[in-house]
N, C-alpha and C positions, 0 to 999 in steps of 0.2 A: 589357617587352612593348610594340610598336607600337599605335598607334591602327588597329585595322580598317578603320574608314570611311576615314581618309586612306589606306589601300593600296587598296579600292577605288574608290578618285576618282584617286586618281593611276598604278596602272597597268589598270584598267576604264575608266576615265571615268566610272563610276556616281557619282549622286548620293545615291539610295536603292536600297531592296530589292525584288525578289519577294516573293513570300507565303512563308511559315518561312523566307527566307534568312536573315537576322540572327538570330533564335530559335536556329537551330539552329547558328549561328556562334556567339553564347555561350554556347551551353550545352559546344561544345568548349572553348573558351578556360576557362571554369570546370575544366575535366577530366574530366568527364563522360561514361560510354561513352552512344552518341546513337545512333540509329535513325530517319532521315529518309525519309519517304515523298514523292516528288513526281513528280509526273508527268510524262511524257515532254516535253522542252522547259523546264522550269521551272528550269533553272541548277541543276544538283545541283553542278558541279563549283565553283563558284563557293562551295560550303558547306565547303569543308575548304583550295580552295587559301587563301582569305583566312585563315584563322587560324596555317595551316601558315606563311603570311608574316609575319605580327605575333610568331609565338616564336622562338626560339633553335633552332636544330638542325632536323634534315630528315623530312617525311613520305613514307613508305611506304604507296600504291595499290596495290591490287590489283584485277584485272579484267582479264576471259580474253579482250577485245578488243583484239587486238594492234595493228590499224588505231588504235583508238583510244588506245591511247597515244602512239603514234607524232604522231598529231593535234596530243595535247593537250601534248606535248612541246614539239611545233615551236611551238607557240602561245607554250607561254610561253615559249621563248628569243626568239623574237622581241618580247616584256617585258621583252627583258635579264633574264629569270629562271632560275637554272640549272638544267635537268632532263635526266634519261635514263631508260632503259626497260633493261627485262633481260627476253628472253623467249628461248621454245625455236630460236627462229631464227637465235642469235649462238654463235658460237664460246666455247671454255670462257676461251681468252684474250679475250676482248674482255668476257666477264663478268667474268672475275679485271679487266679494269681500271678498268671501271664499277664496283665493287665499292671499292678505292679510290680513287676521284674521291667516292666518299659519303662517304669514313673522311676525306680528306685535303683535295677540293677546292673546299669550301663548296658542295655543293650544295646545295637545299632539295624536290626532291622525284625520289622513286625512284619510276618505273610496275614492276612487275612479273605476270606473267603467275602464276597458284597455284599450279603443277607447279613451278616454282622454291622454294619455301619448302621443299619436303622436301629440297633439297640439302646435301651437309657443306657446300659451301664458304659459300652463306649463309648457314646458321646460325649459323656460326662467327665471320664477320665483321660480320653485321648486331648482335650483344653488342656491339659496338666502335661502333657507331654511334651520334650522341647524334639519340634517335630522338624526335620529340615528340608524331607522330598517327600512328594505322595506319587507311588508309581502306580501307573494301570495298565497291567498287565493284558493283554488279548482286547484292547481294548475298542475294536471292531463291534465288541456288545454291546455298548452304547448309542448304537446306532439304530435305527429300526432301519434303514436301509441296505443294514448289514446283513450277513447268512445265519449268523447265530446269535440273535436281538436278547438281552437279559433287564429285564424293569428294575434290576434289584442296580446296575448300574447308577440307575440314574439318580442312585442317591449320593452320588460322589461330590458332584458339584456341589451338597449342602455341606461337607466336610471341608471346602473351600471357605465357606462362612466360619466355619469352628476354627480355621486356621486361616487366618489374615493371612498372605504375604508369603505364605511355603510356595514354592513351586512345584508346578504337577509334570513329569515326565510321561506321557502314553506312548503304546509299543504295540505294534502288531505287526505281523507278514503278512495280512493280505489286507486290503482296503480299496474300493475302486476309488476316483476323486470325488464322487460323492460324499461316501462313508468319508474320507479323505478331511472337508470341511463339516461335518456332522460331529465327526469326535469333536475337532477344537470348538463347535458353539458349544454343545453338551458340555461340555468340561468346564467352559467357562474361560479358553485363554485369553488373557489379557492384549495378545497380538497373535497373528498368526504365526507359525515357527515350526517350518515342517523342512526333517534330513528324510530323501527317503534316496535307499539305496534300490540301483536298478533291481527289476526283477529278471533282467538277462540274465540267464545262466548259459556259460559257452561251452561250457563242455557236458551239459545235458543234452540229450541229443532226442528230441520228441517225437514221436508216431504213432499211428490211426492206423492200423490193420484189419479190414475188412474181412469179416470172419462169418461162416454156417457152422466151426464147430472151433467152439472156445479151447475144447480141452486138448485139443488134439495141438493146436496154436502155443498153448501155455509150453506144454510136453517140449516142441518144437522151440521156442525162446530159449526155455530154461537150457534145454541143450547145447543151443547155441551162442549165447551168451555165456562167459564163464565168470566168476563171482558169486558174492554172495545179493538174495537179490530179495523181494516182499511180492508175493501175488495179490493183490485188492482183489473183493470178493462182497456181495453184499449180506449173504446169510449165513449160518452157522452152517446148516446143513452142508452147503457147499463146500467151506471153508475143510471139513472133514473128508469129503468126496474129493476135492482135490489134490489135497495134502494126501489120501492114502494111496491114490493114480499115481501121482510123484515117486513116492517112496515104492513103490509095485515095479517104476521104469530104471529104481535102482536109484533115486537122486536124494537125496538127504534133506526131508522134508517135515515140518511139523504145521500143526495150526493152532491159533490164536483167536477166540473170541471173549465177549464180558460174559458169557453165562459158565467159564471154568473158574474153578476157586483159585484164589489167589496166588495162593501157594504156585499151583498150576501155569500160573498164567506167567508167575514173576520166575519159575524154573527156564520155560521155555522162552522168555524174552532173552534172559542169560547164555543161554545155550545160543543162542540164534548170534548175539552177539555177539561171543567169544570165538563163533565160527565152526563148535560144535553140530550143528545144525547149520544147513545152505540156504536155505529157502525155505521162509516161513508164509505161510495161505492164512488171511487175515484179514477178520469185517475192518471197518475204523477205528474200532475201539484200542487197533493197537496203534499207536503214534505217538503219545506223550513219551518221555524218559527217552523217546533213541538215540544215543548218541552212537551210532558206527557210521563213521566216514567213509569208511570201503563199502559201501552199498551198490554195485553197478547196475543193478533193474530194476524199476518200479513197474510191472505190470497194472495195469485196472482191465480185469476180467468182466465187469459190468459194470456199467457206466455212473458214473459220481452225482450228486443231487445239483454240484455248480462250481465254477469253474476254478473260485476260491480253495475249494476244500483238494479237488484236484490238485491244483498249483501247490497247495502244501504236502500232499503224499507223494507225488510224484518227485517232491523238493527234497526227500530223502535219500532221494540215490544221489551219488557221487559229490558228496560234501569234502572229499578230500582235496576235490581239484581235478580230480583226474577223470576222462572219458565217462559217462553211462549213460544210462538209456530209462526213459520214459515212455513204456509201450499199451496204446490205450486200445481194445479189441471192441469191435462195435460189428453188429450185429441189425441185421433188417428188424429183429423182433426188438430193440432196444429203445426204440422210440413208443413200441405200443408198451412194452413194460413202465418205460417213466411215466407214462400217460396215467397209468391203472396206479403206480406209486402216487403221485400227485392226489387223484382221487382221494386214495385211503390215510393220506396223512391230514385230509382234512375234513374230519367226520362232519355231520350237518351238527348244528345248533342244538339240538335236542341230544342226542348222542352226549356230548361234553356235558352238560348241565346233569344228565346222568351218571357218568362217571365223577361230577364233581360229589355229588351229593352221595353213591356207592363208598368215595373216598373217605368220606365225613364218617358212615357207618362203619367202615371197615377200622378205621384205625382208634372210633371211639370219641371223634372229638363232636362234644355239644354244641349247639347252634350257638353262635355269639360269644364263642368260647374257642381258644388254638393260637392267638395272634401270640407269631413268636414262637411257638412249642417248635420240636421236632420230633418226627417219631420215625423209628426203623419200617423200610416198607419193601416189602415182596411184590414185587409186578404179577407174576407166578400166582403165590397164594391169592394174590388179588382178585386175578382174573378167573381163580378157579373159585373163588366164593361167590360169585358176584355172576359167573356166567359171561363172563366180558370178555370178546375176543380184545389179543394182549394186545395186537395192534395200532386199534380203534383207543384202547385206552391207553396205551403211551402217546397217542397221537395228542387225546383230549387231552394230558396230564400236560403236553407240552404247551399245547395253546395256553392253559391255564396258565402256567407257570410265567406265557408272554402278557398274559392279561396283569400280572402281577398278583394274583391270589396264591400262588404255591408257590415252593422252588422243589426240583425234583434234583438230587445231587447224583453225582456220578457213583460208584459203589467206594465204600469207605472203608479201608483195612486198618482199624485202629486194636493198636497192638497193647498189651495191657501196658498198665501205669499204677505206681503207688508215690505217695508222698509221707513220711512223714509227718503225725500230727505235734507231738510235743518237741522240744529242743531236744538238745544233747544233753542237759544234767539230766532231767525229768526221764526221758529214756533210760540212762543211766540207773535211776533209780528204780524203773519199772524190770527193767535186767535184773538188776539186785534183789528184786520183791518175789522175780518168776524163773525160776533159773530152766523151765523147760522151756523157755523161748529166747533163751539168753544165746544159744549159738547158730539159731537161725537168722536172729536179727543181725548178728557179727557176720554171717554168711553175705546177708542184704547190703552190709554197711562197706566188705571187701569188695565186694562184684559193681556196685556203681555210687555215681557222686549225684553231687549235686540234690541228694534225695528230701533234705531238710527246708528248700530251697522253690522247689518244683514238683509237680510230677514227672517221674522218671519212668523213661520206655522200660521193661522190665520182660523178662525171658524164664516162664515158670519150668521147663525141659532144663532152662542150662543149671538154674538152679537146684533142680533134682538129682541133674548128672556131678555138681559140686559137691553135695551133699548124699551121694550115693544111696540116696530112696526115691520110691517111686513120686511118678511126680500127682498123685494122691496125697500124698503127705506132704507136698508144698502148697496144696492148694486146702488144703485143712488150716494151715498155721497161718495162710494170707488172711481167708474167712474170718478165723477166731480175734487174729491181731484187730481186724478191719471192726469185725464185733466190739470190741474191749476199746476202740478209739485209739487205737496204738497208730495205725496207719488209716490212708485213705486208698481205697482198691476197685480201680477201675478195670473189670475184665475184660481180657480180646473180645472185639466182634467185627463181624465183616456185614457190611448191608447199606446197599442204598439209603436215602431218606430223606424224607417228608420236611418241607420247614413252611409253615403256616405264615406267610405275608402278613395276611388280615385274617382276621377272626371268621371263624364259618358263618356262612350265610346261610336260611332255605334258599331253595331252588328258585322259588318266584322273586326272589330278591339279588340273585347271580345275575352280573348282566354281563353280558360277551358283545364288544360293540363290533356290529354286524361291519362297520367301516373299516376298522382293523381288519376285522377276518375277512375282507374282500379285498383287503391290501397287501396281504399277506401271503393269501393266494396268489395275487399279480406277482408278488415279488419272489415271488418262489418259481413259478412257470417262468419269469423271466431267465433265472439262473438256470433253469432247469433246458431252456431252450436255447440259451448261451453254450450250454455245452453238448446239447445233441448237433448244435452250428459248428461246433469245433468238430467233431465226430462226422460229421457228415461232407466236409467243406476238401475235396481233393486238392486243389492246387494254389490256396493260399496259406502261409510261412506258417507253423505249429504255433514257433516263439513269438510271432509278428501280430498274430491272434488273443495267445495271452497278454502281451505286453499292451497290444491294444485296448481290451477289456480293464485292467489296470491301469490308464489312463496312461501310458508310455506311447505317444503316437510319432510317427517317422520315422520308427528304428529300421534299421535296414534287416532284409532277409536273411537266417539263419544260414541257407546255401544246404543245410546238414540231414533236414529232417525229410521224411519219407514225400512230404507236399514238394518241396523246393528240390529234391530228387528228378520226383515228376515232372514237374516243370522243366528241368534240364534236359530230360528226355525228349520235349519237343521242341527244343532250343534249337535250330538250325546254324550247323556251324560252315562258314564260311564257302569249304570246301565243297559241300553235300548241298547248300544256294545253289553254288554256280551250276551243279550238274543237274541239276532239277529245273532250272532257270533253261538254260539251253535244251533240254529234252522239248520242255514246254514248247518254247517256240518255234523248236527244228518242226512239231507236228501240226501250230498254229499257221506254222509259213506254207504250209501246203493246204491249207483252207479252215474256213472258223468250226468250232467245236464247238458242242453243248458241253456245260460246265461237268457235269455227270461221267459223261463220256471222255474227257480230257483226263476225271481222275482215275480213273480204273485202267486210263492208256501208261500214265506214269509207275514205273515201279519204283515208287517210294509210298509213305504211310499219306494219308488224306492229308490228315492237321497238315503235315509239311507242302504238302504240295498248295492245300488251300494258301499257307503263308506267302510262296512264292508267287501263285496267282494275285492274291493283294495288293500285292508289292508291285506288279508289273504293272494292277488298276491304279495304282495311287502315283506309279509315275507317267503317267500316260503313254504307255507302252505298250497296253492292248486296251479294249473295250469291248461295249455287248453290242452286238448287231441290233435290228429292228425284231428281230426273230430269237433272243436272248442268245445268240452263241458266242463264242468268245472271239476274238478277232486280233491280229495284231496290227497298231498304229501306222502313220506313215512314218513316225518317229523309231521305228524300231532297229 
């Protein structure tokens, strides 16, 4: 086995650890099933790829962030590390060859998406793999008592049976102790074995501003606060409205939601990053890939669905260490909005069984026919064939997908890809046979490796701009080659999609058990009224709230955040007692008072004077007459 530290110094450059980094890195390398909690930003991946390098043979990730495999792939090839991803978005040939490149081409780490682990062909071939870690990434899905439940999970713990004796590493940022002990039963640890690093952050500094008008607040922040900072937003429309307010007051603003194309979306995450852009206005769908540690504001302009998801956006500002702010604006109407949101995300019973069955027609798939398929799918065109407000059917699409009949994937940027079909002579000789493809394929063969081996990401603009034709004529000679069986040519598409669980049912044979979706509901109002408590709650600790909700209980008061402010404000300090103390009593010693009357004689604020009255009742130093007035003792 490798020294860890030296794999992290020499392909990290690290010298030392985060907080549980190393902890939780021995405790795999021991064999150990591990349950790592850390917070958003805290180097999770860093906990499994360092040990998965110091053993012999290759780990297995799991995590339903196809972006983010794709990420953390490129990452480590560019460590000269060997990895690849397997998700619903490749062809069954370019998994059969991913598949072995793990058996055969020393790789050391497979991403895969969950919906893959029920496959024969994984199953089958992953026994053949000398496997050494299985990580599970976000792995709060496993949970039904978690925010974001995935069925497709819980087929982990059989790949625990396909592999005697690996040990499994899970990782999440948010978990209450609930979820907490639900991962390790689902998972199947063999003991319990849990690092989790606090979710104190001290120099995030949290707040609840009590708001009639958002935008005018936001304007007012953004001014105020200097850095680069993210405004939360729930709609798109918004997300537009805000961001061109911004940019109208002069501040340097853009916005970000999933309905801009990709291109679109990955310009402006760029820009925001590099600090071309200040402030980016943004549903949820922006979060994955940020890595700016200079973040100082996380606004939420309207209120988050639970205190989870919260805890992770707001987790974004100030990862460098240094000062930010967490500013959450809450509004009287915010409680009747979650109300009406709740509603609509959980259509009745008939509703769903409808869109399940619109789904079936729409995309083509026969009754008792799908198990396994995947198909590209338009919410949009959906909803406009079908008549289906988009809402009601994302909502249904989503229960489904917990029922475990669908999986509904995030939007999927798969860039093209070719492989070579024959070897290097046999090409060779097809060169020789066709000399008008002879210096296109030289062109293919300069520009990338690995092509005889894998499918290769491939760039038909660069290769037009190499070969100075339009790029009509590189997408002619892909076609022809692809025709002729010279390559194999996978073209760009971007699109959500479909992946069939089980096999289409009719409707009367769909069952949605009425006990889940009564429990699901609970569990959703729960978080949902967790965080209208947070929102609502003036004078107790921001941090002390979430830490508590998280299962962190005794932690002591932030002192920092807008509650514990308040609080200090009617903190009576020693000086401002005593002269409220004697006011009191110079007016008591001249005869008893009605409590009413006592306060409106003092010029100081009620709360205080009420504290100092308390204080004189609890040391017997005044009392209430028979006529409730105040009195002072003989003790006084």
């Amino acid at each position: 086995m490798k020294d860890y530290r030296q794999i992290v110094k020499d392909h990290w450059g690290y010298i030392s650890f985060r907080p549980m980094q190393e902890e939780i890195i021995q405790s795999v390398l021991e064999g150990k099933d591990t349950l790592g909690l850390m917070p958003t930003g805290g180097g999770k991946s860093l906990t499994f790829q360092v040990p998965a390098l110091a053993m012999e043979g290759i780990c297995i990730v799991i995590t339903p962030l196809i972006a983010l495999m794709r990420d953390q792939v490129e990452n480590l090839k560019k460590k000269q590390i060997k990895a690849l991803a397997i998700h619903s978005g490749l062809t069954r040939d370019e998994i059969d060859i991913a598949l072995n490149n793990c058996l055969y081409g020393d790789y050391k780490f497979l991403y895969l998406s969950p919906e893959r682990l029920a496959t024969e062909i994984f199953r089958v071939r992953v026994q053949e793999m000398n496997v050494n870690l299985i990580t599970v990434d976000e792995a709060h899905c496993i949970s039904h008592w978690g925010y974001d439940f995935r069925p497709s999970y819980l087929k982990i713990a059989e790949l625990r049976s396909l592999l005697p004796g690996v040990p499994v590493l899970a990782l999440t940022a948010t978990a209450t102790s609930v979820v907490v002990d639900d991962i390790q039963d689902k998972l199947l640890f063999r003991s319990k074995n849990v690092f989790k690093s606090s979710f104190f952050r001290e120099n995030l500094i949290y707040a609840v501003k009590a708001t009639e008008n958002k935008d005018a607040d936001v304007k007012e922040l953004v001014k105020k606060i200097n850095g680069s900072g993210i405004v939360y937003v729930r709609s798109r429309k918004k997300c537009m409205d805000l961001s061109s307010l911004l940019t109208r007051q002069g501040v340097s603003a853009s916005f970000y939601h999933a309905g801009l194309p990709y291109e679109q979306r990955s310009d402006r995450q760029m820009g925001w990053t590099i600090g071309k852009t200040r402030i980016m206005v943004a549903t949820n769908a922006f979060g994955m890939g940020i890595d700016k540690p200079d973040v100082r504001f996380v606004i939420h302009a309207d209120l988050p669905d639970s205190p989870e998801s919260y805890f992770q956006e707001a987790g974004r500002a100030g990862r460098d260490g240094k000062r930010a702010f967490a500013v959450l604006l809450f509004s009287p109407e915010d409680r009747l909005t979650a109300e009406q949101r709740f509603r609509s995300n959980f259509p009745d019973l008939e509703t769903i069984k409808k869109v399940y069955t619109a789904l079936g027609n729409f995309l083509g798939v026969p009754i008792g026919g799908g198990k396994g398929a995947v198909y590209d799918f338009s919410i949009s065109d959906f909803g406009s064939a079908f008549k289906i407000d988009l809402h009601a059917a994302f909502s249904s699409l989503k229960i489904l997908e917990r029922e475990g009949y669908i999986e509904l994937t995030e939007e999927i940027n798969s860039p093209s890809r070719l492989k070579f079909v024959p070897g290097r002579d046999d090409l060779y000789k097809f060169q020789m046979a066709n000399a008008s493809f002879d210096t296109f394929i030289k062109l293919i063969l300069r520009s990338y490796t690995g092509v005889f081996n894998e499918y290769t990401v491939i760039d038909e603009n660069s290769l037009a701009r190499k070969a100075s034709v339009d790029l009509d004529v590189v997408m002619q000679y892909l076609i022809k080659l692809s025709q002729l069986g010279i390559i194999k040519y996978v073209k760009q598409k971007r699109t959500p999609m479909v992946v069939y669980i089980e096999e289409r049912l009719d409707e009367k044979s769909l069952y949605i058990s009425k006990e889940n979706y009564k429990l699901r509901k609970e569990r959703y109002w729960e978080r949902t009224e967790a965080m209208l408590n947070y929102a609502s709650s003036l004078e107790i600790c921001r941090s002390q709230q979430l830490l508590q909700y998280f299962g962190e209980s005794g932690s002591e008061a932030c002192g920092v955040c807008d509650a514990c402010k308040r609080r200090k404000e009617k903190e009576l300090q020693q000086e401002e007692f005593d002269l409220i103390r004697d006011e009191v009593k110079g007016i008591l010693a001249l005869e008893p008072v009605r409590p009413d009357d006592l306060l409106n004689r003092v010029a100081f604020s009620r709360e205080k004077v009420i504290q100092v009255i308390q204080w004189l009742l609890d040391n017997n130093l005044a009392a209430y007459t028979e006529d409730q007035k105040l009195m002072l003792t003989k003790n006084k």
